[in-house]
mmCIF file as Biopython writes it, N, C-alpha, C and O atoms, coordinates in Angstrom:
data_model
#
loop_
_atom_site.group_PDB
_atom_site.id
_atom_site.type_symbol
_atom_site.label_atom_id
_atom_site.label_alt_id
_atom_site.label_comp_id
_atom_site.label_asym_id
_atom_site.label_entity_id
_atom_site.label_seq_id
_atom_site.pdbx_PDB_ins_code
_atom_site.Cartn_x
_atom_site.Cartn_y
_atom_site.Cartn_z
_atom_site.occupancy
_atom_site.B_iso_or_equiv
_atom_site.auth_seq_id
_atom_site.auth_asym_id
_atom_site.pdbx_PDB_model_num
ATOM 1   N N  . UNK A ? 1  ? -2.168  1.525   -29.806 1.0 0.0 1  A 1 
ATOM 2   C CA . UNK A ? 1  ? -2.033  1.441   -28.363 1.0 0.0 1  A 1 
ATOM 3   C C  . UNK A ? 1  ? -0.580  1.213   -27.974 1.0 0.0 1  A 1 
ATOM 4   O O  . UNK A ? 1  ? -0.084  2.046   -27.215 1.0 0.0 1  A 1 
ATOM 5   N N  . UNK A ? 2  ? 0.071   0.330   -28.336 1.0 0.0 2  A 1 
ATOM 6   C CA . UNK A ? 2  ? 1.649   0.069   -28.560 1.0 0.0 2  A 1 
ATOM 7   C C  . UNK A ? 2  ? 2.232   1.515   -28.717 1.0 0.0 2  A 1 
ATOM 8   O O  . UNK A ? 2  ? 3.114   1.883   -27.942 1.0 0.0 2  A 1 
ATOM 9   N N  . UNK A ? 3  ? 1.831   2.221   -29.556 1.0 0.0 3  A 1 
ATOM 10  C CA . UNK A ? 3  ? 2.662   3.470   -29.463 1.0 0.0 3  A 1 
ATOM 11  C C  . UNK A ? 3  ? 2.701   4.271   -28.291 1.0 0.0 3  A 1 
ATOM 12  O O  . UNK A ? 3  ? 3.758   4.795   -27.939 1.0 0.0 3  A 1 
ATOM 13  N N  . UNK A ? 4  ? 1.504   4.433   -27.569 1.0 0.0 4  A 1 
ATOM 14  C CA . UNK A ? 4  ? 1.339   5.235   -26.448 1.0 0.0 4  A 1 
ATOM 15  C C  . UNK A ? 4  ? 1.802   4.723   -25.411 1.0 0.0 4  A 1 
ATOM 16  O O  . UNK A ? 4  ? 2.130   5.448   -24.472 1.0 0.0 4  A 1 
ATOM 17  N N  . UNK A ? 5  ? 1.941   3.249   -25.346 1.0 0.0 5  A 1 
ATOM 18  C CA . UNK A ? 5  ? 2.821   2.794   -24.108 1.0 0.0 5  A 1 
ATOM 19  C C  . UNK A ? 5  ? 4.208   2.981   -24.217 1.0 0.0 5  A 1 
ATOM 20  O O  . UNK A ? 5  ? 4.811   3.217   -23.169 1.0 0.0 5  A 1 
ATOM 21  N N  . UNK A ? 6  ? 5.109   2.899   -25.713 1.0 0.0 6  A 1 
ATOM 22  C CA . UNK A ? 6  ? 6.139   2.991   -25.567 1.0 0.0 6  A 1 
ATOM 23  C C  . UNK A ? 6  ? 6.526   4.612   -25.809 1.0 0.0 6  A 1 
ATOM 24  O O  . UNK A ? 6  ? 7.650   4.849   -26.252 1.0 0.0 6  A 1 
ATOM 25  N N  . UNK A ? 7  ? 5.681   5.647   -25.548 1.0 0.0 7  A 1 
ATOM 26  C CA . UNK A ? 7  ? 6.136   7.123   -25.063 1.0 0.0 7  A 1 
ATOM 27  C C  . UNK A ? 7  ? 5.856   7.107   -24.011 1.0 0.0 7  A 1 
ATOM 28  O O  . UNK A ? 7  ? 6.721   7.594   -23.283 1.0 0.0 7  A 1 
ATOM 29  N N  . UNK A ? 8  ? 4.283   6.467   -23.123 1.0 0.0 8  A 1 
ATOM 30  C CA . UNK A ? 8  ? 4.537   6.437   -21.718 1.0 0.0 8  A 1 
ATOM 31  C C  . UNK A ? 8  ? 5.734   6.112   -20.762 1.0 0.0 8  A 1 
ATOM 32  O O  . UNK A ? 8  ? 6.086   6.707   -19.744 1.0 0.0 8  A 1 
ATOM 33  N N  . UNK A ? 9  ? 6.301   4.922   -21.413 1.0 0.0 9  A 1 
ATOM 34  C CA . UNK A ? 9  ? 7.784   4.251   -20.991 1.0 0.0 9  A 1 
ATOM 35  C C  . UNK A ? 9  ? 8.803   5.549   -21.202 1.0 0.0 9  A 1 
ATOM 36  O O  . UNK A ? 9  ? 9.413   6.077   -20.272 1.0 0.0 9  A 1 
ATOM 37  N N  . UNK A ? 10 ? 8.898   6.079   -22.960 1.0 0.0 10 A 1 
ATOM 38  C CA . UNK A ? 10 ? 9.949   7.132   -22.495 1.0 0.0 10 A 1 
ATOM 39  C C  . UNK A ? 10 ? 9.961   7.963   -21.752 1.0 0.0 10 A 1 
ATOM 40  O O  . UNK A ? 10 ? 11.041  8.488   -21.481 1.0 0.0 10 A 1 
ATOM 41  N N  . UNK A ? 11 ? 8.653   8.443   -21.080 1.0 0.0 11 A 1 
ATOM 42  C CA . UNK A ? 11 ? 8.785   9.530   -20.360 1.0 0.0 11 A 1 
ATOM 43  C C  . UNK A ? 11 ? 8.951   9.676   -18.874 1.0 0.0 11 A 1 
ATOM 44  O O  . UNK A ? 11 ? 9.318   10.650  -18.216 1.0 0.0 11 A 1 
ATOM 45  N N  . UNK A ? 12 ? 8.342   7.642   -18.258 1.0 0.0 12 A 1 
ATOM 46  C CA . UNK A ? 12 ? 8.748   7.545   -16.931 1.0 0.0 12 A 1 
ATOM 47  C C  . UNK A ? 12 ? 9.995   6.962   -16.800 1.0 0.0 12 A 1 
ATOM 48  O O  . UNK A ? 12 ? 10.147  6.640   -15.622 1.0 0.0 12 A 1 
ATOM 49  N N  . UNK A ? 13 ? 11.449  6.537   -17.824 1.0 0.0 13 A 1 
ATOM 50  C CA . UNK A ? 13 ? 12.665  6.789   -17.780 1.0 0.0 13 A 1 
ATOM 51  C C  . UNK A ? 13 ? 12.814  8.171   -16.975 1.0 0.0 13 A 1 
ATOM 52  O O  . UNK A ? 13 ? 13.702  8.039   -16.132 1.0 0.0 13 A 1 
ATOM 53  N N  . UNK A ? 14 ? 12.240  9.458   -16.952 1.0 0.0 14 A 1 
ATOM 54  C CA . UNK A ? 14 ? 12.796  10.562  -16.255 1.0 0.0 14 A 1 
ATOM 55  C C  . UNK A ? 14 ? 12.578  10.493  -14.881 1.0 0.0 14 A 1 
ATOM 56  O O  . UNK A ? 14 ? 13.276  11.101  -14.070 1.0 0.0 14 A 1 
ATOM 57  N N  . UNK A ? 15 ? 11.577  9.732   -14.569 1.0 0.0 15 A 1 
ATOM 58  C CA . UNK A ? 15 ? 11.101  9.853   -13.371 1.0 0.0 15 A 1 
ATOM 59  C C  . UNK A ? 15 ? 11.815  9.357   -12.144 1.0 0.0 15 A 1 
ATOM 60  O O  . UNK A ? 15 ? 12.657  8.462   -12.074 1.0 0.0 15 A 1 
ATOM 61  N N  . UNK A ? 16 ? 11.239  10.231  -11.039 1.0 0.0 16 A 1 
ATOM 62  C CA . UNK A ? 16 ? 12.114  9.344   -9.824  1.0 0.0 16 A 1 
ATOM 63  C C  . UNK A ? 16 ? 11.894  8.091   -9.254  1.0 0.0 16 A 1 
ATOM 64  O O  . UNK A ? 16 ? 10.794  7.856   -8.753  1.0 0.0 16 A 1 
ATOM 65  N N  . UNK A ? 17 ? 12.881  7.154   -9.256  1.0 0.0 17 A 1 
ATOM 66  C CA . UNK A ? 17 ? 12.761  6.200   -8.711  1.0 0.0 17 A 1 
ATOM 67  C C  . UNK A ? 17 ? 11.417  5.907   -7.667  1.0 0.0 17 A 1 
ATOM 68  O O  . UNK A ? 17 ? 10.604  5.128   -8.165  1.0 0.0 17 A 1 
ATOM 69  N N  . UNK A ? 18 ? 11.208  6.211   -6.848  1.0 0.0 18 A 1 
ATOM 70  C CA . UNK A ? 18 ? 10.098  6.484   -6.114  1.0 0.0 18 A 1 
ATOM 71  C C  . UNK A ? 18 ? 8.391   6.513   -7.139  1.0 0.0 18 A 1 
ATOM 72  O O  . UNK A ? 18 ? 7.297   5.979   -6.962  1.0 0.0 18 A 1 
ATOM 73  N N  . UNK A ? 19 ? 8.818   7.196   -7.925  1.0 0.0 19 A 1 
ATOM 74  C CA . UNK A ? 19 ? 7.450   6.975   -8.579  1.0 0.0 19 A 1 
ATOM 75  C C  . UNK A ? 19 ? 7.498   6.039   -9.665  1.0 0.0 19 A 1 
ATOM 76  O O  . UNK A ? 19 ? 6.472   5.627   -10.205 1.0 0.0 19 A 1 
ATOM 77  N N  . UNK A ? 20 ? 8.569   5.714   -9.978  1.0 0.0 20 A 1 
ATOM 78  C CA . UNK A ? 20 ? 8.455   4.162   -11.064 1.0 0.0 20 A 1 
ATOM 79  C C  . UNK A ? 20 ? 8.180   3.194   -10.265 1.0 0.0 20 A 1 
ATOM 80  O O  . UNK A ? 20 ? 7.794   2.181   -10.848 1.0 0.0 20 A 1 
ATOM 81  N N  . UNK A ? 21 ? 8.253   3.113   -8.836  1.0 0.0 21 A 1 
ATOM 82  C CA . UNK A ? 21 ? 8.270   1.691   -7.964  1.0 0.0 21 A 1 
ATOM 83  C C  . UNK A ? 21 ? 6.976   1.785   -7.585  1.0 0.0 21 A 1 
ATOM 84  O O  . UNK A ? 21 ? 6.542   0.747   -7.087  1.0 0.0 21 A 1 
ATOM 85  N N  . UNK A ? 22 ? 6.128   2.792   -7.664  1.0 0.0 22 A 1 
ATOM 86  C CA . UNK A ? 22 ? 4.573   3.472   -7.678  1.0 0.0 22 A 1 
ATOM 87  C C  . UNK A ? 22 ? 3.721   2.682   -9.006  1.0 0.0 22 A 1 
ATOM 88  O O  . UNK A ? 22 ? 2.603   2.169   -8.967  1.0 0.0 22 A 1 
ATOM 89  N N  . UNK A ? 23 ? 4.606   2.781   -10.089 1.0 0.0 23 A 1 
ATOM 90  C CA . UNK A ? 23 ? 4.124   2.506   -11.471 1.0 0.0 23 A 1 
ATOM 91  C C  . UNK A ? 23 ? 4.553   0.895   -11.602 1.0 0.0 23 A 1 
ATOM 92  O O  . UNK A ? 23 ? 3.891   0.047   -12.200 1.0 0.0 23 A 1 
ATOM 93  N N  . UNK A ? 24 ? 5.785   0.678   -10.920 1.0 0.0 24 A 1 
ATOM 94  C CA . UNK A ? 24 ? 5.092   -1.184  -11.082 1.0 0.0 24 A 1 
ATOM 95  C C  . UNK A ? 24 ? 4.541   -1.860  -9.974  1.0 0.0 24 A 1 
ATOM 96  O O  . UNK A ? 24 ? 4.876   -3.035  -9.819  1.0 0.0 24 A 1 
ATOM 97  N N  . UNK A ? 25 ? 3.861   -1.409  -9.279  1.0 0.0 25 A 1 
ATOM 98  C CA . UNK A ? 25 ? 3.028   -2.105  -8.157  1.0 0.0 25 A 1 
ATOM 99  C C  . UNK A ? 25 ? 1.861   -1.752  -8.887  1.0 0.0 25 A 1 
ATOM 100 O O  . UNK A ? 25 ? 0.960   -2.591  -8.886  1.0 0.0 25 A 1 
ATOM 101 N N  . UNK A ? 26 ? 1.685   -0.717  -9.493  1.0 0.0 26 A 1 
ATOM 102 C CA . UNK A ? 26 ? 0.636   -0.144  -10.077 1.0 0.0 26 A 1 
ATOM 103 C C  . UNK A ? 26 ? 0.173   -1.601  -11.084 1.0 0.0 26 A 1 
ATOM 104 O O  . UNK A ? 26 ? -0.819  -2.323  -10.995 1.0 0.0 26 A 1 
ATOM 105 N N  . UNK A ? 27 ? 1.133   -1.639  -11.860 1.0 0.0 27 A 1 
ATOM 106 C CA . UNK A ? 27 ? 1.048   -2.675  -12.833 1.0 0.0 27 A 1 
ATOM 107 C C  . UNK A ? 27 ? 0.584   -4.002  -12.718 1.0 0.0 27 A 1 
ATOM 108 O O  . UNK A ? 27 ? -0.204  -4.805  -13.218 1.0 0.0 27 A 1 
ATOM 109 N N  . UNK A ? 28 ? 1.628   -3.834  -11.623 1.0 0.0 28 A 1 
ATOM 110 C CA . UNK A ? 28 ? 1.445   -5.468  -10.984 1.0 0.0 28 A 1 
ATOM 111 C C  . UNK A ? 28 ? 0.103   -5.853  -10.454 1.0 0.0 28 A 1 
ATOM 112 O O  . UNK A ? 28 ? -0.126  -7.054  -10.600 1.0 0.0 28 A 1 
ATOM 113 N N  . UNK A ? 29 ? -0.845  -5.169  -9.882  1.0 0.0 29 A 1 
ATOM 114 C CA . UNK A ? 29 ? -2.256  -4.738  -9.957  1.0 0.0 29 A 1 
ATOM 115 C C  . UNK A ? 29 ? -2.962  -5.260  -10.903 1.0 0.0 29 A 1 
ATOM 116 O O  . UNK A ? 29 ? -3.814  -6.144  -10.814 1.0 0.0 29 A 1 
ATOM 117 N N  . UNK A ? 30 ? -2.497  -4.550  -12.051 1.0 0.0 30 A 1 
ATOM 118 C CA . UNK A ? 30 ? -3.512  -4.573  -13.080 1.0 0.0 30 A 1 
ATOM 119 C C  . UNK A ? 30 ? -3.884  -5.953  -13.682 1.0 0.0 30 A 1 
ATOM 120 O O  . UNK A ? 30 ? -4.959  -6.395  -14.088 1.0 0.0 30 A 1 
ATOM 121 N N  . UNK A ? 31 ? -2.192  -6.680  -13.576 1.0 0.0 31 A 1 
ATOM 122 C CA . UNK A ? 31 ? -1.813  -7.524  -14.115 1.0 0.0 31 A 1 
ATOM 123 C C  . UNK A ? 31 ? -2.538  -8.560  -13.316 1.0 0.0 31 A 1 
ATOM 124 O O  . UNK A ? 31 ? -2.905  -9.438  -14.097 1.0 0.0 31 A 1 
ATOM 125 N N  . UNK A ? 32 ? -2.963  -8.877  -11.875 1.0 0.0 32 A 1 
ATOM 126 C CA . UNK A ? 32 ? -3.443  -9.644  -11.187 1.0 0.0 32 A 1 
ATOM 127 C C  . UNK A ? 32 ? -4.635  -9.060  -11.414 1.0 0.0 32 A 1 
ATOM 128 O O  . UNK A ? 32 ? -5.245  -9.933  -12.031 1.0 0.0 32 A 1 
ATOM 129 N N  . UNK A ? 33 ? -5.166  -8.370  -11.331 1.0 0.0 33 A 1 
ATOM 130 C CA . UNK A ? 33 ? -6.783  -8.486  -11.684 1.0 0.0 33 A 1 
ATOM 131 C C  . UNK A ? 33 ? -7.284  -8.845  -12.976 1.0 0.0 33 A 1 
ATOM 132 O O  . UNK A ? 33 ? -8.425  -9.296  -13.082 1.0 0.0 33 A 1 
ATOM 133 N N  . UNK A ? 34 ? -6.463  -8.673  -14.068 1.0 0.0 34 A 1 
ATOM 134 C CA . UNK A ? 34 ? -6.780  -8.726  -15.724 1.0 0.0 34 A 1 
ATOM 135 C C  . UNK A ? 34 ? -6.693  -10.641 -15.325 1.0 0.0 34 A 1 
ATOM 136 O O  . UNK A ? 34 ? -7.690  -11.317 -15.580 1.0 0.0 34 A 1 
ATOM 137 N N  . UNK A ? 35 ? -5.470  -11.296 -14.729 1.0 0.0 35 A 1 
ATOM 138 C CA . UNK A ? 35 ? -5.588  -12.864 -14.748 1.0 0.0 35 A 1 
ATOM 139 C C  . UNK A ? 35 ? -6.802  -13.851 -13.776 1.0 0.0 35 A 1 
ATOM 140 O O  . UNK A ? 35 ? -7.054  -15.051 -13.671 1.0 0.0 35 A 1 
ATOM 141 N N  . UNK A ? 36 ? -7.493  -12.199 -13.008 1.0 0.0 36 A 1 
ATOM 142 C CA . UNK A ? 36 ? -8.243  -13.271 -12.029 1.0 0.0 36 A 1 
ATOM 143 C C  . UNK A ? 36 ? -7.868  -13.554 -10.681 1.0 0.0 36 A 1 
ATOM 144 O O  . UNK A ? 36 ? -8.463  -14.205 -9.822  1.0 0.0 36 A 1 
ATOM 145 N N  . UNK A ? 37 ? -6.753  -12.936 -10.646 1.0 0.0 37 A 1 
ATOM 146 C CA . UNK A ? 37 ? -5.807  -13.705 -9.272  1.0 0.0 37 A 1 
ATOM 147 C C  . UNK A ? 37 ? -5.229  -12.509 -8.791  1.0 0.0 37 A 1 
ATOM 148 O O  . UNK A ? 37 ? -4.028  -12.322 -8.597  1.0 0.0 37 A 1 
ATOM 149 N N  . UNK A ? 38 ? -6.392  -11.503 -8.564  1.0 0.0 38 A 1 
ATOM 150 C CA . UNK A ? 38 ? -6.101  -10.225 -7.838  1.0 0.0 38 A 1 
ATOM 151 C C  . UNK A ? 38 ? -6.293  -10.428 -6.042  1.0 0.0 38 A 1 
ATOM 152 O O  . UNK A ? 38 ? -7.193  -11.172 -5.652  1.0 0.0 38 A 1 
ATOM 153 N N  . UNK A ? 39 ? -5.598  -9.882  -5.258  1.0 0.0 39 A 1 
ATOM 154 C CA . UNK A ? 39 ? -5.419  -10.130 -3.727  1.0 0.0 39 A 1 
ATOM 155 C C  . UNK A ? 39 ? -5.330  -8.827  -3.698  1.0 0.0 39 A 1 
ATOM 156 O O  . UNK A ? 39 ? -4.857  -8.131  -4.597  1.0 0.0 39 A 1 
ATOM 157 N N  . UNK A ? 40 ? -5.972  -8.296  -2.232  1.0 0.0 40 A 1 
ATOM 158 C CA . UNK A ? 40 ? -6.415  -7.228  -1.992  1.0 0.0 40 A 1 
ATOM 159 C C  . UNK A ? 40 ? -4.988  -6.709  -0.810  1.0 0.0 40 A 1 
ATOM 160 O O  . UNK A ? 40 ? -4.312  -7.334  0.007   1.0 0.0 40 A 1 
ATOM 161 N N  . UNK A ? 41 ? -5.016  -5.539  -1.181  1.0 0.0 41 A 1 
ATOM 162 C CA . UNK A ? 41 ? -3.657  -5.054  -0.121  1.0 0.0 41 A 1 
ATOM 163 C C  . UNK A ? 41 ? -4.064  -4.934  1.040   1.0 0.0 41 A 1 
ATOM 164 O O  . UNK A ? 41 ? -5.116  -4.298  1.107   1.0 0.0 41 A 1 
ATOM 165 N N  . UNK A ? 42 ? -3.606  -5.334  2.123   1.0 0.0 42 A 1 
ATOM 166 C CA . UNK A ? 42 ? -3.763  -5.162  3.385   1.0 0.0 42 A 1 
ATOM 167 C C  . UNK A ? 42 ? -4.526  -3.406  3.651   1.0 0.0 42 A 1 
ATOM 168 O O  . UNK A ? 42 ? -5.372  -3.477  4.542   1.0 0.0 42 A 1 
ATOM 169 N N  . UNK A ? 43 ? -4.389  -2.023  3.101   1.0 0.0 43 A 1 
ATOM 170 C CA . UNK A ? 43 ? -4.612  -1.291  3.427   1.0 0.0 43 A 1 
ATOM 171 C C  . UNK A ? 43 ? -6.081  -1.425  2.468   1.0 0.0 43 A 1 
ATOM 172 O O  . UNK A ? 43 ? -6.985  -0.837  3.062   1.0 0.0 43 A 1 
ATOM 173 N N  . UNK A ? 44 ? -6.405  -1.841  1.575   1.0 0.0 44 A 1 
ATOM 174 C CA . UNK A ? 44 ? -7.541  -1.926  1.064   1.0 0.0 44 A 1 
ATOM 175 C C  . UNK A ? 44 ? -8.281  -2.904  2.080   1.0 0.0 44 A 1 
ATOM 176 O O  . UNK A ? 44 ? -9.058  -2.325  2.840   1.0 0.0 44 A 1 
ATOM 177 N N  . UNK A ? 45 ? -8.151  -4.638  2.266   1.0 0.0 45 A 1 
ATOM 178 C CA . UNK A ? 45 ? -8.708  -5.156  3.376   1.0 0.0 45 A 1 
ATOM 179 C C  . UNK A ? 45 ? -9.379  -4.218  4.863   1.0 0.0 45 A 1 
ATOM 180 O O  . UNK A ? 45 ? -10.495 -4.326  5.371   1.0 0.0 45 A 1 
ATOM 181 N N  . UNK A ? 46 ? -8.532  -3.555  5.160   1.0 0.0 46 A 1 
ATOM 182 C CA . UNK A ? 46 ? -8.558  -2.126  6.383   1.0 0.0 46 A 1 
ATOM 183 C C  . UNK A ? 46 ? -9.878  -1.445  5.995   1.0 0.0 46 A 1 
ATOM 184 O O  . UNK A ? 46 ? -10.979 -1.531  6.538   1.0 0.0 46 A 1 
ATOM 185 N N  . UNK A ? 47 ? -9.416  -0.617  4.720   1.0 0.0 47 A 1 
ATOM 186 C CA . UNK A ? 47 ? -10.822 -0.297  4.338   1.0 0.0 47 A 1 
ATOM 187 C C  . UNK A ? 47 ? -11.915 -0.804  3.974   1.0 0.0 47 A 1 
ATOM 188 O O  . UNK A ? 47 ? -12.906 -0.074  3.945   1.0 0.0 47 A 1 
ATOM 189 N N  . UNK A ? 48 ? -12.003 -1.980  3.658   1.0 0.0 48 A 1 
ATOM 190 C CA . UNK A ? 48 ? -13.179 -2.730  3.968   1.0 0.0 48 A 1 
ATOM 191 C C  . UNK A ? 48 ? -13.815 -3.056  5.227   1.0 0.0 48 A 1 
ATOM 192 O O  . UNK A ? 48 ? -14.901 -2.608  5.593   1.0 0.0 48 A 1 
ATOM 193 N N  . UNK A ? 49 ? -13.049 -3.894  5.898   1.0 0.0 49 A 1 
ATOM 194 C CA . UNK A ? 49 ? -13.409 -4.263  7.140   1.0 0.0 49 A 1 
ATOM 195 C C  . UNK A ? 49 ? -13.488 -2.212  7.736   1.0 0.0 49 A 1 
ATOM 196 O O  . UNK A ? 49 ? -13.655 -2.431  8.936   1.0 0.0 49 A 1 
ATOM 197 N N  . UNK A ? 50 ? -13.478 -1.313  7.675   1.0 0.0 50 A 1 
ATOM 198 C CA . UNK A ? 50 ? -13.686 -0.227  8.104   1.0 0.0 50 A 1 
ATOM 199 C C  . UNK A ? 50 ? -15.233 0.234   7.397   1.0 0.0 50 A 1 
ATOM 200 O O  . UNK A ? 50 ? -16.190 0.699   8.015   1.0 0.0 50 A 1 
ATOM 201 N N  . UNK A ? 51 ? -15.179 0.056   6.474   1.0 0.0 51 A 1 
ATOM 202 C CA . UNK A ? 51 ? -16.629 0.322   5.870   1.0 0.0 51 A 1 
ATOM 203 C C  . UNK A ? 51 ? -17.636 -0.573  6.495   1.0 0.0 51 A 1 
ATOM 204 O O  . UNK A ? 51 ? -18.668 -0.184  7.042   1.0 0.0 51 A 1 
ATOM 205 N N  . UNK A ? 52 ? -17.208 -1.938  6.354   1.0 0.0 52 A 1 
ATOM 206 C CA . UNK A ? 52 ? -18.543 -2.799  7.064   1.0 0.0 52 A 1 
ATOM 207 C C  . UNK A ? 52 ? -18.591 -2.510  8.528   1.0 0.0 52 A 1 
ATOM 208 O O  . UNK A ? 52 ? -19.525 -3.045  9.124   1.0 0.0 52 A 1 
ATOM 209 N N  . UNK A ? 53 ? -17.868 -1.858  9.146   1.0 0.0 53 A 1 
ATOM 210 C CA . UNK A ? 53 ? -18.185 -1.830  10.684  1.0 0.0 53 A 1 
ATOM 211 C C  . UNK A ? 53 ? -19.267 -0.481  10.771  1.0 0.0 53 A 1 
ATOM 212 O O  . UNK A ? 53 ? -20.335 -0.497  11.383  1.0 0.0 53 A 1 
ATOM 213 N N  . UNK A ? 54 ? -18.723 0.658   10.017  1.0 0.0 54 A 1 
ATOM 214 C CA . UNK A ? 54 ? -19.305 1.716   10.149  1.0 0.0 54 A 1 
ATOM 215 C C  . UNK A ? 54 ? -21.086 1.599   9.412   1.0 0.0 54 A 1 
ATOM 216 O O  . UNK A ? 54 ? -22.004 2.319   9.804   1.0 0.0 54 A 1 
ATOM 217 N N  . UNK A ? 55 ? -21.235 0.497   8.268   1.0 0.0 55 A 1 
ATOM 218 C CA . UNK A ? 55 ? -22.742 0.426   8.279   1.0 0.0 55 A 1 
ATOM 219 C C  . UNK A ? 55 ? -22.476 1.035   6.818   1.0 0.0 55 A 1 
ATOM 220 O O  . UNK A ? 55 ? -23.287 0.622   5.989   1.0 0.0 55 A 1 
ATOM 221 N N  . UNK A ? 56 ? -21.537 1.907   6.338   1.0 0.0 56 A 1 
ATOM 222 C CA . UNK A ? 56 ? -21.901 2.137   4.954   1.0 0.0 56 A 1 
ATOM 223 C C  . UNK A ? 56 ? -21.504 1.350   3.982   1.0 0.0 56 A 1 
ATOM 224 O O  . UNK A ? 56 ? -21.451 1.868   2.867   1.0 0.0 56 A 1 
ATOM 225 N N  . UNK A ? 57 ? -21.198 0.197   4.091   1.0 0.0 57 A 1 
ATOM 226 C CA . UNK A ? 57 ? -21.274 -0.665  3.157   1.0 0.0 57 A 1 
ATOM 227 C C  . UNK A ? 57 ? -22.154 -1.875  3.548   1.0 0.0 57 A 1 
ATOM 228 O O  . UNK A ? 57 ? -22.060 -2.139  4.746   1.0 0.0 57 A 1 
ATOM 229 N N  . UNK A ? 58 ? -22.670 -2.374  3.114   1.0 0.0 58 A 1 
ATOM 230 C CA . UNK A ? 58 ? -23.849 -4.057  2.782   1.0 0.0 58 A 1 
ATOM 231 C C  . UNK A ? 58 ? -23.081 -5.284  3.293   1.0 0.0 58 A 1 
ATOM 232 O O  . UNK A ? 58 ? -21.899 -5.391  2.965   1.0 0.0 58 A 1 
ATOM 233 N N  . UNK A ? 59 ? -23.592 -6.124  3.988   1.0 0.0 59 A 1 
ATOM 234 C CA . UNK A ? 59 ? -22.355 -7.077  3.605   1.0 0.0 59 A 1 
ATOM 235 C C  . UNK A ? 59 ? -22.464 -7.885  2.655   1.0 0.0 59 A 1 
ATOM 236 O O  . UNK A ? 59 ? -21.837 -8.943  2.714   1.0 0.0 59 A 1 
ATOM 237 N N  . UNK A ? 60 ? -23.344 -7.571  1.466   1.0 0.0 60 A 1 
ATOM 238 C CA . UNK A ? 60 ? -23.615 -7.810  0.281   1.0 0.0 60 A 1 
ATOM 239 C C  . UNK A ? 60 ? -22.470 -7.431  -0.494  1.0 0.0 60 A 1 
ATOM 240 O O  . UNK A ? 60 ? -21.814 -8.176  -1.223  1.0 0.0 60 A 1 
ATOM 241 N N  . UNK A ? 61 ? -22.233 -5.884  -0.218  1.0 0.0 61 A 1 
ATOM 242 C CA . UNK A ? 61 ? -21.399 -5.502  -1.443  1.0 0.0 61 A 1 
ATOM 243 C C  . UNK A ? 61 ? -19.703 -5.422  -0.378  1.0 0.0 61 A 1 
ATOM 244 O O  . UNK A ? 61 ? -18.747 -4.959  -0.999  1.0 0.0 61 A 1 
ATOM 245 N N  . UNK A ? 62 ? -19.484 -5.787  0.856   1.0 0.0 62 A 1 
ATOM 246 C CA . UNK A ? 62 ? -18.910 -6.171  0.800   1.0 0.0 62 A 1 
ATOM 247 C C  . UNK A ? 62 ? -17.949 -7.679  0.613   1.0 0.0 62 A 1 
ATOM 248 O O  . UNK A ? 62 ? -16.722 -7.765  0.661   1.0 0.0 62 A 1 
ATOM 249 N N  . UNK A ? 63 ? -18.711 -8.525  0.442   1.0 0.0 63 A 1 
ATOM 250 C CA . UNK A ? 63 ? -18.695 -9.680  -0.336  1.0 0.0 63 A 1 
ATOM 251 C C  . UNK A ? 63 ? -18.068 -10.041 -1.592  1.0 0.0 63 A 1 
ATOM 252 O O  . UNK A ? 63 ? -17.164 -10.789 -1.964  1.0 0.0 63 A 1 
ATOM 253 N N  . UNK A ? 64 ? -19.195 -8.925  -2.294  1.0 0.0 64 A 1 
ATOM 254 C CA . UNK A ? 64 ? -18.636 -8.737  -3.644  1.0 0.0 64 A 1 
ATOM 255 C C  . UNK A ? 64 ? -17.271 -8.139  -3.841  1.0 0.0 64 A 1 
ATOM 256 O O  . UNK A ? 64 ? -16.602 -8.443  -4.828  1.0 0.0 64 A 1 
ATOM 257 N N  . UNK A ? 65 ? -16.864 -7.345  -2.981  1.0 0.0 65 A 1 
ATOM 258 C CA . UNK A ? 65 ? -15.803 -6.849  -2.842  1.0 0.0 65 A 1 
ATOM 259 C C  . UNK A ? 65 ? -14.900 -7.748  -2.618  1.0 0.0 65 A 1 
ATOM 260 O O  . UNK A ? 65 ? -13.761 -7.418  -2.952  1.0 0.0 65 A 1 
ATOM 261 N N  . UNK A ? 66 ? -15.023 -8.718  -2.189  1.0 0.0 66 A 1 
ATOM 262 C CA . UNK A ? 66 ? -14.057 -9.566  -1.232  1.0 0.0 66 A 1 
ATOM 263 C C  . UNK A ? 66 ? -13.655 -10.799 -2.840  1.0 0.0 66 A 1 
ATOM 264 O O  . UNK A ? 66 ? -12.613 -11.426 -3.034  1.0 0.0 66 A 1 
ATOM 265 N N  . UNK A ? 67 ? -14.699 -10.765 -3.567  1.0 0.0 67 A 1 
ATOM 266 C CA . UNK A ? 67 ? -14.212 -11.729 -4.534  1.0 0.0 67 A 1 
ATOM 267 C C  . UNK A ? 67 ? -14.157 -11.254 -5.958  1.0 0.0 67 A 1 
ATOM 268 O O  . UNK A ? 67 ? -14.226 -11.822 -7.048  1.0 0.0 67 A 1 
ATOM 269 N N  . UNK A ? 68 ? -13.955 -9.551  -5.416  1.0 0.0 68 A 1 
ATOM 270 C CA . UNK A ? 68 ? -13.356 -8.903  -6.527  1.0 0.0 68 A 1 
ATOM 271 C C  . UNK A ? 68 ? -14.215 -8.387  -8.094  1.0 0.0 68 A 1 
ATOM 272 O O  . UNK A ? 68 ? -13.769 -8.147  -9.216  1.0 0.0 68 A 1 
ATOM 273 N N  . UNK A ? 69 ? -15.492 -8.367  -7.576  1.0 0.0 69 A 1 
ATOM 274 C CA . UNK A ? 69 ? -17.067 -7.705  -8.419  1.0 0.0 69 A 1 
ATOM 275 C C  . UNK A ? 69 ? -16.619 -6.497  -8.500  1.0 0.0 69 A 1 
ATOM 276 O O  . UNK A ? 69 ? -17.312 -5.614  -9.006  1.0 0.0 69 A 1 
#
């Protein structure tokens, strides 16, 4: 697994700035949900509170959503 991250790394060295700053928010993500202490982005919150108004989501599963199920 170590190997494939460090060719993933060589290959987003090429990339544009713009999409490496894509790839550590990305990370930074992962990294808060893998510890537990994931917070939801304001444009995800949006889409929640947009789903529960419209009826296609539960407020069951948006719940679960809310504490990250």
């Amino acid at each position: 697994m170590i190997t494939k991250a460090k060719e993933l790394l060589e290959r987003v060295a090429g990339w544009p700035e713009e999409d490496i700053e894509k790839l550590e928010a990305a990370a930074r993500q992962i990294e808060a949900w893998r510890s537990g202490h994931y917070h939801a982005t304001e444009e995800e919150l949006r889409d929640i509170d947009e789903a529960e108004a419209s009826g296609i989501a539960t407020n069951e599963g948006v719940q679960a959503a809310y504490r990250g199920q």
